[in-house]
Each structure stands twice: as structure tokens, then as C-alpha cells.
N, C-alpha and C positions, 0 to 999 in steps of 0.2 A: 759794746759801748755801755758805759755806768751810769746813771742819771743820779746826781745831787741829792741827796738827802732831802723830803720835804716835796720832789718836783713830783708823784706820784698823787700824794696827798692833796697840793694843790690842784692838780689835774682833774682829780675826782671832785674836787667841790666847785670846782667851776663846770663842769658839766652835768645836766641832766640823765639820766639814765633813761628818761621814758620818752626825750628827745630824741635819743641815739636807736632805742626799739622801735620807737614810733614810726621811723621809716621804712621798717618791714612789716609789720605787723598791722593790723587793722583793731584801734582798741573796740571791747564789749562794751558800748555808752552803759547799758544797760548795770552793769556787774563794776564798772569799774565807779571810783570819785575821786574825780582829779584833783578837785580841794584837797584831801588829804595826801596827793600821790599815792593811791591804792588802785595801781592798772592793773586790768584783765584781757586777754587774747587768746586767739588760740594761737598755737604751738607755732613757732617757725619750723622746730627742728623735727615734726614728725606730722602726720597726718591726722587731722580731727576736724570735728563742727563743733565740739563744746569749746567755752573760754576757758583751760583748764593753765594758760601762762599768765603766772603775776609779776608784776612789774612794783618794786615799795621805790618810790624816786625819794622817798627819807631815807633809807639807808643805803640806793645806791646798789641793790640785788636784783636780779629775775633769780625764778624758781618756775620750773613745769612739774605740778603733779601729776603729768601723766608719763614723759619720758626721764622725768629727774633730772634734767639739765639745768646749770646753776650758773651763777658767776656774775662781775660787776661789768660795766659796761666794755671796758678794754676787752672782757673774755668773750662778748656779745662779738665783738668787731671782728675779733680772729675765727670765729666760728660762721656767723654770717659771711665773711668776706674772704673768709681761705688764708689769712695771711699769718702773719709774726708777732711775735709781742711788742718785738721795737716798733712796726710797721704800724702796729694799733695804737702805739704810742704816738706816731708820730700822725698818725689820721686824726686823732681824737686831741691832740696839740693843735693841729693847724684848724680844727673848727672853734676850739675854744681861745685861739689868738694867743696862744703861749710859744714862747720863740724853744724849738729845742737848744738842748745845752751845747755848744761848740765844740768840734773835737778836738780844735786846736786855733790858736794864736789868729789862722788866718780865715776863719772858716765863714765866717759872716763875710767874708771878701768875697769868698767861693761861692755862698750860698748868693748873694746879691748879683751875685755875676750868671752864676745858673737860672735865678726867679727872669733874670734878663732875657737870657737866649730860651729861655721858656715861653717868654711873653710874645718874641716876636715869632718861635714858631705857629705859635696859638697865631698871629694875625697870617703866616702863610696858610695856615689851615681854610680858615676865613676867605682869603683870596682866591684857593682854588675852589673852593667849592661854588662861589658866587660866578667865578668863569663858568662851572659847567654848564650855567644856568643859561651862557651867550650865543649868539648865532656861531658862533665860531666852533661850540661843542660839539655841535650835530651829529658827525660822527662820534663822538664820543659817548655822545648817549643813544645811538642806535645800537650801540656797538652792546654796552651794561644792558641794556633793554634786549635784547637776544640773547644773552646770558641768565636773563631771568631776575636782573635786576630795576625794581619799579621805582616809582620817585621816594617813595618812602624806606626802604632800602638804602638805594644812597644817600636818604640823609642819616639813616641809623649809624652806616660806616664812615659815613663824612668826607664818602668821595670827592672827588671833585677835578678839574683839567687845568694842564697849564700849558698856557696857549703857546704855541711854536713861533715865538721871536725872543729876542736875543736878551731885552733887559726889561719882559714885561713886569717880573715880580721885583727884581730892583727898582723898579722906576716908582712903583706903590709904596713899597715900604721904606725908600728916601723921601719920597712926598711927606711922609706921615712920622717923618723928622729922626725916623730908626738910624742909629750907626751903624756907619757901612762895616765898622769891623765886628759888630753882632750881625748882620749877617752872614760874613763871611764865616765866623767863628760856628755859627749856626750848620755850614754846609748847603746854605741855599743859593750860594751863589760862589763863583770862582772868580780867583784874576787874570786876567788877561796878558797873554805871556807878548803883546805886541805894543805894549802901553795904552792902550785903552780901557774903556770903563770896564770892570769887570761884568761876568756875563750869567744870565741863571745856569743854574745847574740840573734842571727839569724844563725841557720844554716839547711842546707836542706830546704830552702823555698823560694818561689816566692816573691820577693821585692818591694812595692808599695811606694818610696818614698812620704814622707808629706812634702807639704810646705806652710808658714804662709803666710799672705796674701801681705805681699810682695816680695812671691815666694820664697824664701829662706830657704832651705833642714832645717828640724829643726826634724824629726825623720822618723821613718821605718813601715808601716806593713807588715807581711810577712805571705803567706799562707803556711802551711805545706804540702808537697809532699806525703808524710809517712800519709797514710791513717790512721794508728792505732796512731799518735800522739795526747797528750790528749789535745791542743791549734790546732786546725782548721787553726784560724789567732791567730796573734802576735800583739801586738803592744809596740812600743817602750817605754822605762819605762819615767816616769813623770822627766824631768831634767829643767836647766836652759831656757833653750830651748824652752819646749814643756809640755804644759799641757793640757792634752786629754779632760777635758771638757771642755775646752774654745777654740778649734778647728776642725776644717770640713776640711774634705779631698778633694780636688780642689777648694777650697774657690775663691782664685784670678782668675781663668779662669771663673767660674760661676758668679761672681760680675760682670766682664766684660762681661759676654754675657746678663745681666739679666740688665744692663745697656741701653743694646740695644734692650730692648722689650722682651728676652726673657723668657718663664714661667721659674721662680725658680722651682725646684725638690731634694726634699728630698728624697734619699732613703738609701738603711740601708748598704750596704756595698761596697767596692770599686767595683767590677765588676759591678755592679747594674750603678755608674754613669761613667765606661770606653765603658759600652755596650751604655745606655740613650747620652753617649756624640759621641759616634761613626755614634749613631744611628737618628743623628742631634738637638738632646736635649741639647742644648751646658751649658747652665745652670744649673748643678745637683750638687750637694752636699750628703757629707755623715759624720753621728758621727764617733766618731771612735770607732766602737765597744761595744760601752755602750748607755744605754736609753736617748735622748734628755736632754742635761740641762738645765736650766733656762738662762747659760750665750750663750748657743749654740742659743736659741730661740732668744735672741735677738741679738745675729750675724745673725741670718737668716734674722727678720726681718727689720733691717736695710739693707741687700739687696734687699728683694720684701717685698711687703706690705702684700700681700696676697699667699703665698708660699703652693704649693701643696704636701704634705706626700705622697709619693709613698709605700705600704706597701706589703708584700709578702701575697698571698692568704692563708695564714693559720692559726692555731691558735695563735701563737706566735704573726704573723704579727698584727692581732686585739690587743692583751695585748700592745704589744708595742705601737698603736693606743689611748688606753684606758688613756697609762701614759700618754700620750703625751698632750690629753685631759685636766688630771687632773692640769697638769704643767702651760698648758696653761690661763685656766681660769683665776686665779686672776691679772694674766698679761693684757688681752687684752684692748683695745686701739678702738675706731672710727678709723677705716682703715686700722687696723692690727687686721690678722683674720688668719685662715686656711683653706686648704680644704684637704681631705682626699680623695686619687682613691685606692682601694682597687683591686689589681692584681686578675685574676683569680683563683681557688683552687687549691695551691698544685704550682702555679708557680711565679715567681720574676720578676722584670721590663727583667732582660736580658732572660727570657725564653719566653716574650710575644714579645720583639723585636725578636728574633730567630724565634718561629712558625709563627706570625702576620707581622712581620715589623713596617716598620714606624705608617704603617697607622691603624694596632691592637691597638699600643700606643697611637696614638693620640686618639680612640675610649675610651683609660679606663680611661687618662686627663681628657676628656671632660665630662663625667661620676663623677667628684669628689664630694665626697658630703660636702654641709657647713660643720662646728665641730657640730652645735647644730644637728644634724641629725645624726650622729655619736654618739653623747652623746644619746639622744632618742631609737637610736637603739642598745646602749648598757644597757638601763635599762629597754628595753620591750621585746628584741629580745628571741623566747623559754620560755617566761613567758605566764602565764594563768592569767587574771583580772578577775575572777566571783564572786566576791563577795565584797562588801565593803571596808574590812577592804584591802583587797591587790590594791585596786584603791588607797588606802587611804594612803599607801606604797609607792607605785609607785609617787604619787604627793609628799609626804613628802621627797623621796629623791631627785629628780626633783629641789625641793627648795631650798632643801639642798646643791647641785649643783650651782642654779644658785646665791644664795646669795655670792656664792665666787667670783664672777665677779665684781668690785671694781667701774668700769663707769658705774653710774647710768641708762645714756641714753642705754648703753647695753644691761643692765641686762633688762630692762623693754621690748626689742626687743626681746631677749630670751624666757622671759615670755609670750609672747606672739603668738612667733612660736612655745614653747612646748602647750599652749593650743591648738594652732589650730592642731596641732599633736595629742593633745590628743583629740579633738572633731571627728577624724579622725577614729580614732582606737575603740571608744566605740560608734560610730554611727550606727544604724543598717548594716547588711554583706547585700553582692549584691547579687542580683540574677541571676541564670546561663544567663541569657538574660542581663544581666547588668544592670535593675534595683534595685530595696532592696523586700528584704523581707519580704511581708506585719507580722506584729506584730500580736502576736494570739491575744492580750486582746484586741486591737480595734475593733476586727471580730465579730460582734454581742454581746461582754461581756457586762454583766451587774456588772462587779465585778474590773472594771477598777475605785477603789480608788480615787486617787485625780481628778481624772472628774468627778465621779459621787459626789463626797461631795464639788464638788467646788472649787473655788481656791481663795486663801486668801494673800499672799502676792503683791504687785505692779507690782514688774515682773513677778509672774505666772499667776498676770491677762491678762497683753500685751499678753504673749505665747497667753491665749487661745483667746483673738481679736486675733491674728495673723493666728493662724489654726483654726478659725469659719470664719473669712472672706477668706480663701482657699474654704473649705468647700462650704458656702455660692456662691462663685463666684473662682469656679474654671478655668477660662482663667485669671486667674487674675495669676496666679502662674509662668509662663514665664516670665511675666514683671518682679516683683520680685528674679525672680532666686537668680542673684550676692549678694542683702543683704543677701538671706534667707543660702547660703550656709556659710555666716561667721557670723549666731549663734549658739551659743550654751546656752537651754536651761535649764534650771535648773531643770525643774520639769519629772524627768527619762519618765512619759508615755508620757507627750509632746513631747520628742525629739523622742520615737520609735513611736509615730505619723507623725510628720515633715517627718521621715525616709521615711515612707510611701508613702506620699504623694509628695513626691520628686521623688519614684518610677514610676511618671505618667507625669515626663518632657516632653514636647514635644506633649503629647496628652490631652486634657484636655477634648475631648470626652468621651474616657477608663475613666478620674475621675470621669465625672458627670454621667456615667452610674455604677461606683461604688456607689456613692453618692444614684441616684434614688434606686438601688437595695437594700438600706439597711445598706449599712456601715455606712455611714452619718449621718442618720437621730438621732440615740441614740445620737451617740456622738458628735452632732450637741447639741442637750437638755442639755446635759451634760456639754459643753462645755458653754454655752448661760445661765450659770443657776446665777450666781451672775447680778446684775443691772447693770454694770458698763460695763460690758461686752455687756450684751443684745440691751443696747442701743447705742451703739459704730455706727457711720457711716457705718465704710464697713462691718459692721454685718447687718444692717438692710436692706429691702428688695428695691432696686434703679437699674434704670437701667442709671444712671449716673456712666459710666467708670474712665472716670479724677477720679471722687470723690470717687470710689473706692480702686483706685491705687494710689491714692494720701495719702489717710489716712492709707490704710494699712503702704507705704513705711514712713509715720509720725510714727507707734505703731515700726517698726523696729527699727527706728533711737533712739527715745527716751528708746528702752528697749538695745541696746548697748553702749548708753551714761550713760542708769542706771549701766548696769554691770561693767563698766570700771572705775565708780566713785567706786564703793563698791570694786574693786578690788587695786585701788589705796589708798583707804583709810585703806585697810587690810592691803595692805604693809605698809603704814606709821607708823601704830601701831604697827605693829611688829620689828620696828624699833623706836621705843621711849623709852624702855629701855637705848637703848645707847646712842639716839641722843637727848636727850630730850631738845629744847634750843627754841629760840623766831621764827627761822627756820620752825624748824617743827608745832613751833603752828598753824603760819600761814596758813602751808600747810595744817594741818589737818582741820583750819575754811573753804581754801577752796575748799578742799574737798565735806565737810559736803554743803556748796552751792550747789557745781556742784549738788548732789544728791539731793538737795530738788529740783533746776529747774526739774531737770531728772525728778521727780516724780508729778508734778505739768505739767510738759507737753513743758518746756521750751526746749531752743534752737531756732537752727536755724530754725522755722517752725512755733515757739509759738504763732504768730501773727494769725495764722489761727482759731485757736483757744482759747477760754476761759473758764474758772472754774464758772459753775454755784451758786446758794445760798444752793442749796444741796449738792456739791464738785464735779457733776459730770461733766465732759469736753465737753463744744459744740462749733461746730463748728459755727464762726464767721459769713460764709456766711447766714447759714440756720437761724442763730437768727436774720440778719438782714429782713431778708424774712419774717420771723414769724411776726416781729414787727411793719414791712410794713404793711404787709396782714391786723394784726389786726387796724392798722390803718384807715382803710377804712369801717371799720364795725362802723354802726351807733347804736351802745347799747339803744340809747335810744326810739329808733324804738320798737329793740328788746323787750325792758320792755313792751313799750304799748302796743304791741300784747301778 
């Protein structure tokens, strides 16, 4: 929307600026002179005891010399109160009695007709709350009064009961001369399908008035009393008003606290954030009664960037986790993300504040897990992977998941934490001691397949330089740790090898006396049986350290530079059906680069290194030695002897 030339300028000289701070802040008598408009405070926006915010109400500025935060009064409103520019326009309008600009022809009709159905929900608010006060409530205030809610509580929420007959709150608000078609238009009350007076549309239940986000009553939910009623909760029907997927129940109080540092909290029903807001979580939010929408999610996050799902420990609570998942993916954004805390089984944020306290809740917050982790442990959790084809499942939906994610840079970070999730999960299981479980086929087999017949493609040759130079020089396996634990292998007996051998962290005595006993030595031959291999630096027999640690952590680097081209290159093809353009060519020549370096020995280390007239890879230092040495050799000595 555009505002009129002029309507900015007006705005600001009809308001004060030290009016508008004045309601956050606490001025220094001391330091400030209001005669002049020369206010002083301290900071809203950061922590202090000096008056270090000034406030000039002549020109219309704060300034903090302590955080630098600046701006005129509209920029005050969006940052104290979480909100929009329009939004601060339109707060700081309606205090200083400036009508906003019309968007159209009939808008003052609209708006005169909304300020209406406004005013009379404001007087239902009014009504219930004043019922819960009657003998009639009793239950109803035993009922909040066992939930932990005191009388000063519900008037914070503005609870309140409406009483179980048929036209109590019609019968008040005819009295008090309201049209019957504001309330109906309202949804406080229905028509009567038998010709009769129409009839409330709350009765017998506890009243959680809703209000939009510039706090204004715009509809009702109400819990039922009457155990056997087949509506639990109520919520107010879809009117002019009020439309349920496009609003959260304490929106404006959460905006504002979540403004001020607070973690956003989503949870699923109104006690859930009267308990989390009682409970010092000032920032919570609830749908109304239905699964997340798309337009609720980005009200959320247009409040917090990163907003935490509070979910009830049961199964329901997961399903609703699951949607919320699915909703979320094609949406997400670099910096808009979620986290999931999952209550304990069988209870809801308000029964972990009740048994735990404060401090229970802060324990299950802190606990939230990413979404990708939530998504993972909804498509492994209670599954069994033995055999191919259901691995082969599990990655295909995986994929199938994350190709819905639309930011490239994303989706590729996905991909990447479900592999290391999944290198996780099919790596060898630990042993009661907390190492792994050595593998039977390494144990003496002679029927361990791709070791014994060799290994033939690039990266299965690295793997086995990588686990013949462990082997070979077992202290060598600490230095290495941090690479070795973020790969994964291709070649299935390599990795329940690695598992192994990773079994022996810490002690590399336990490995070389497994190594002398016998494990080693086959699948040492085994392992050592291709040329490329055999001859490799940290395979061969030195007791040069550097030059062992050094070329192992080279066969690391260049066999995860291999896997990442060949995995980027996958993706790109599986995306050129749709994308096919001069884009993608590119990408895919340089692709195809990265992996020929990769496989040639390039990168950052390739200088060490060169490609012999055989193809096979030496190292730079040792051929200059060789060439030295034989420099010094008199050949022709040689012959005449």
C-alpha cells in the first residue's frame, strides 16, 4: 500500500517521540529537560544502569550511545513491538487520530463496518468475563484454579464463562440496542434453522478470547465443561473478522516479547501458551485448533527466524510434527528454519511446567532437535535396513524429501547431514565397552570378496591405501581421527573394516598386537594386491612419520573431493530433464573437471605430488632424491668394470 505524499510528514508532527518512548522507558529526571525535549534513559534495546538513550522530541530522533540504535518514532514502534512499517504506521495513525488513506472506493464502508463488529466483540469479551465472576462459574473456576490459573491470571487472559442457555449473550447485547445482524456477522451467535430466535454459539464453556495482531477481539475459543460434549474446544466460526488459518492465539504479546530476545514457542493449544507464558516463556503462540498452515508459518516466521515447535509426547503430537515438516520444506529460506522439542510421553508443555517448572522446560527447549533430524527419525525410526533393496528405499524417499526444498544452497546442506546420518546408522554397532564390533569376515576369512579379488575402481583403491597404511602404521590412526570419521566408504567390506579399526582409538598398541596376531597380515596381502596400492608412500615400509601422516591425510582428502564431485554431478543430471540450459552445461563441464583433478591427485596438495610415465602417482620429494642420487653415479666407471 502507498501513502499520499505529505501523509508521513504529517504523522510525524503530530506526534511526539518522547510520548511514543516514554511508554517503554523510564526517563533520567536527573539528565534529561523536558522543556527543551532533551530526554535521557537507559537503553530499551540492551542491558545497562547508565541513561546512555537520548530522546531530541525537536527533531523527532532516539540515538543509544551505547548500542548505536537510531531511528524516528515509526522505527521505535517496529523494533519495540516486532511489527511492519505499515503496521507502525498504522499504530502511530490511530494514536494520533489520522484516518489511514483508503485502498479503495468502499473502504471507509469496510472499515466502519469492521470498527463495528469490533466493538461488539469487545462488549462479548466483557460479558464473559463478568459471568465467570457468577455462581453459575463454579465450576469453571475450579476447574482454571487446578490448572494453576489465579484470579489475576484470568484477568491477564481475559478469560471468562458462558453460561449454558440458549440466548444468554443475545439477550445482553439486544438489550444494549446491538444489531442482531452484528452479531451474527460477528459469529457470536447462529440462526435458528426452526424459526426461532437465533441462539449463542458458546455456551457452557470456558472463553479464551482471540485477538489479531493489533490486539483487537476479533473471535472466541471456548473449552467445554460437559465432559461428554462431542467439541472439547470451539472455535469461533470464519467471519469478516477472523480467519483461522491466518491466525495465532497471542500473536501481539509474543511478537513483543520475541522482539526482545525472546525464543518463539509454538504450541498446540491455548493452555499450553497461558501455562509456557505464566511460566516465564513470554513468547508462545498457538494455531487454532487445526494443523499449521502455510500462511501461519510465515506469521511465525516473520516473528523468529528460527521458532521452536513445542509438541505434546504422543503420537498425535509426532503426526502433527510430521505435517508440519512436510509444509515446511518447500518453504524454507537461509535463516528460516525450525526446531522441534518433543515433551515427554503422554505429557504437554503445561504438565512439564506443573511436575518440572521452569527449569524441566528449559531442559526439553534446549533439547530441540533441527527439522532435518526430525525428518531422519521419521523415516528410520522402528524400521529394519537389512538388506539392499530397503536401504535403497529409505535413500529414495530421503531424496524424494529433500528435492522439495527449493534453496539450492539448502538442499545441498540436507544432503549432506542425511548422509552423515546415514553413515551413522549402517556403520558398524558398538561394543558393550564402547568400541565396534570387530566384523567376522575380517577375522581370519579368506572369503572376504572385494579384498581378496582386489579393488578396481579410484575410490576403492584410496579406501584400501587408506586401511593398508592404518594397518601398516597403526599410531598413525589418532592423527587422522577427525578425517577418518567423516567418510564413508563405498566399498560395504571396507567400511566394516574402518568400523574395526576405529574400534582401537586411543590404543594403537591393542591394534598392532591384533595386526601381529594375525588379523592384519591376510588382509594386509589383500588389501596391497593391485600396483597402485602397493606402491603408495604410507603403504610402503619408512619410518618417516610426517611422510606418513602426510600422505595418508593426501589419499583422505582427494577420495572426499572424489565423492563430492561424483555426488554433485549426480545431482546435476538428475536435474537436466528440467533444467537443461547453457547453466547447467557449464556446471556439469565443471563438474566433470573437479573429478578428473580428484582422480589425477589434484587439489590443494597436488604440488606434492606427480603422475609418473606409467600413470602411477610419486611423490615429488622422493623423485627428486632418486634423481639427485643417480646423479652422482659415474655409469661409465660402471661399464668398465
Amino acid at each position: 500500500m502507498s501513502l499520499p505524499p505529505g501523509f508521513l510528514d504529517e504523522l510525524r508532527t503530530r506526534t511526539s517521540i518522547s510520548d511514543v518512548v516514554g511508554r517503554k522507558v523510564m526517563w533520567d529526571t536527573r539528565k534529561s529537560n523536558q522543556a527543551k525535549g532533551d530526554m535521557w534513559a537507559p537503553c530499551p534495546f540492551h542491558q545497562e544502569k547508565t541513561a546512555s538513550f537520548h530522546v531530541d522530541d525537536r527533531k523527532g530522533y532516539y540515538y543509544c550511545f551505547g548500542c548505536h540504535a537510531k531511528g524516528d518514532a515509526l522505527g521505535f514502534i517496529k523494533e519495540t513491538e516486532n511489527v511492519s512499517f505499515m503496521e507502525a504506521v498504522e499504530i502511530l495513525a490511530g494514536e494520533a487520530g489520522m484516518q489511514m488513506p483508503a485502498r479503495d472506493p468502499k473502504a471507509k464502508e469496510k472499515a466502519d463496518r469492521r470498527t463495528q463488529l469490533q466493538e461488539v466483540m469487545e462488549a462479548a469479551v466483557q460479558f464473559f468475563r463478568l459471568q465467570l465472576k457468577t455462581t453459575a462459574a463454579s465450576d469453571a473456576r475450579d476447574y482454571l484454579a487446578g490448572r494453576g490459573l489465579d484470579d489475576d491470571a484470568q484477568d491477564r487472559f481475559e478469560i471468562g464463562f458462558a453460561p449454558d442457555a440458549w440466548q444468554a449473550l443475545w439477550d445482553h447485547l439486544t438489550g444494549k440496542g446491538v444489531a442482531e445482524d452484528l452479531i451474527l456477522a460477528a459469529g457470536l451467535a447462529k440462526p435458528s434453522n426452526t424459526g426461532k430466535r437465533p441462539y449463542d454459539t458458546f455456551r457452557g464453556r470456558i472463553m479464551f478470547p482471540i485477538r489479531d495482531v493489533r490486539g483487537r477481539a476479533m473471535a472466541f475459543g471456548g473449552r467445554a465443561m460437559d465432559p461428554n460434549d462431542n467439541a472439547k474446544y470451539l472455535n469461533s466460526p470464519e467471519t469478516e473478522l477472523f480467519d483461522k488459518g491466518r491466525s495465532l492465539y497471542h500473536h501481539a504479546p509474543a511478537r513483543e516479547a520475541a522482539g526482545k530476545g525472546h525464543t518463539l514457542i509454538v504450541a498446540e493449544g491455548y493452555m499450553d501458551v497461558i501455562a509456557l507464558n505464566l511460566g516465564g516463556f513470554k513468547a508462545a503462540v498457538a494455531p487454532l485448533g487445526t494443523a499449521v498452515t502455510e500462511h501461519q508459518l510465515q506469521m511465525i516466521w516473520r516473528i523468529a527466524d528460527e521458532p521452536i515447535i513445542a509438541l505434546d509426547g504422543d503420537t498425535a503430537g509426532l503426526r502433527a510434527a510430521h505435517r508440519v515438516i512436510d509444509l515446511a520444506l518447500p518453504l524454507l529460506e537461509a535463516g528460516k528454519s525450525l526446531r522441534f522439542a518433543v515433551m515427554p510421553e503422554g505429557k504437554d508443555p503445561d504438565d512439564v511446567l506443573r511436575d518440572g517448572g521452569r527449569g524441566a522446560m528449559k531442559a526439553v527447549l534446549k533439547a530441540a532437535k533441527p527439522m532435518v533430524h526430525l525428518l531422519w527419525q521419521r523415516e528410520t525410526e522402528g524400521k529394519t535396513f537389512d538388506s539392499p533393496e530397503r536401504k535403497a528405499a529409505l535413500d529414495k524417499a530421503l531424496r524424494d524429501h529433500i528435492k522439495r526444498i527449493a534453496d539450492p544452497s539448502i538442499r545441498s546442506h540436507y544432503g549432506q547431514e542425511i548422509k552423515d546420518l546415514r553413515w551413522n546408522l549402517f556403520r558398524p554397532a558398538p561394543r558393550s565397552k564402547g568400541g565396534w564390533i570387530k566384523p567376522d569376515a575380517p577375522q581370519g576369512s579368506t572369503k572376504v570378496s572385494a579384498l581378496a579379488q582386489g579393488t578396481t575402481s579410484p575410490n576403492a583403491m584410496r579406501e584400501a591405501v587408506i586401511l593398508a597404511s592404518i594397518l601398516k602404521h597403526p599410531w598413525v590412526l589418532a592423527d587422522v581421527l577427525p578425517e577418518l570419521e567423516t567418510l564413508q566408504f563405498e566399498t560395504p567390506q571396507h567400511t566394516q573394516l574402518l568400523g574395526f579399526l576405529l574400534s582401537y582409538i586411543g590404543d594403537a598398541d591393542a591394534l598392532m598386537e591384533a595386526t601381529q596376531a594375525g588379523f592384519g597380515a591376510d588382509i594386509l596381502t589383500r588389501l596391497t594386491t593391485p600396483p597402485m596400492v602397493k606402491i603408495a608412500p604410507s603403504v610402503r615400509r619408512t619410518d618417516d612419520r610426517d611422510l606418513v601422516r602426510d600422505c595418508l591425510r593426501h589419499e583422505i582428502t582427494q577420495l572426499t573431493v572424489a565423492q563430492s564431485g561424483q555426488q554433485a554431478l549426480s545431482e546435476a543430471l538428475d536435474d537436466f530433464d528440467d533444467t537443461a540450459d547453457e547453466g547447467l552445461t557449464w556446471r556439469l563441464s565443471q563438474l566433470s573437471k573437479s573429478r578428473e583433478d580428484a582422480d589425477r591427485g589434484g587439489g590443494e596438495e597436488a604440488s606434492d605430488f606427480t603422475i609418473a610415465d606409467n600413470g602411477a602417482k610419486v611423490d615429488i620429494t622422493e623423485r627428486e632424491a632418486l634423481e639427485k642420487l643417480t646423479g652422482q653415479i659415474d655409469f661409465t666407471k660402471s661399464k668398465r668394470r
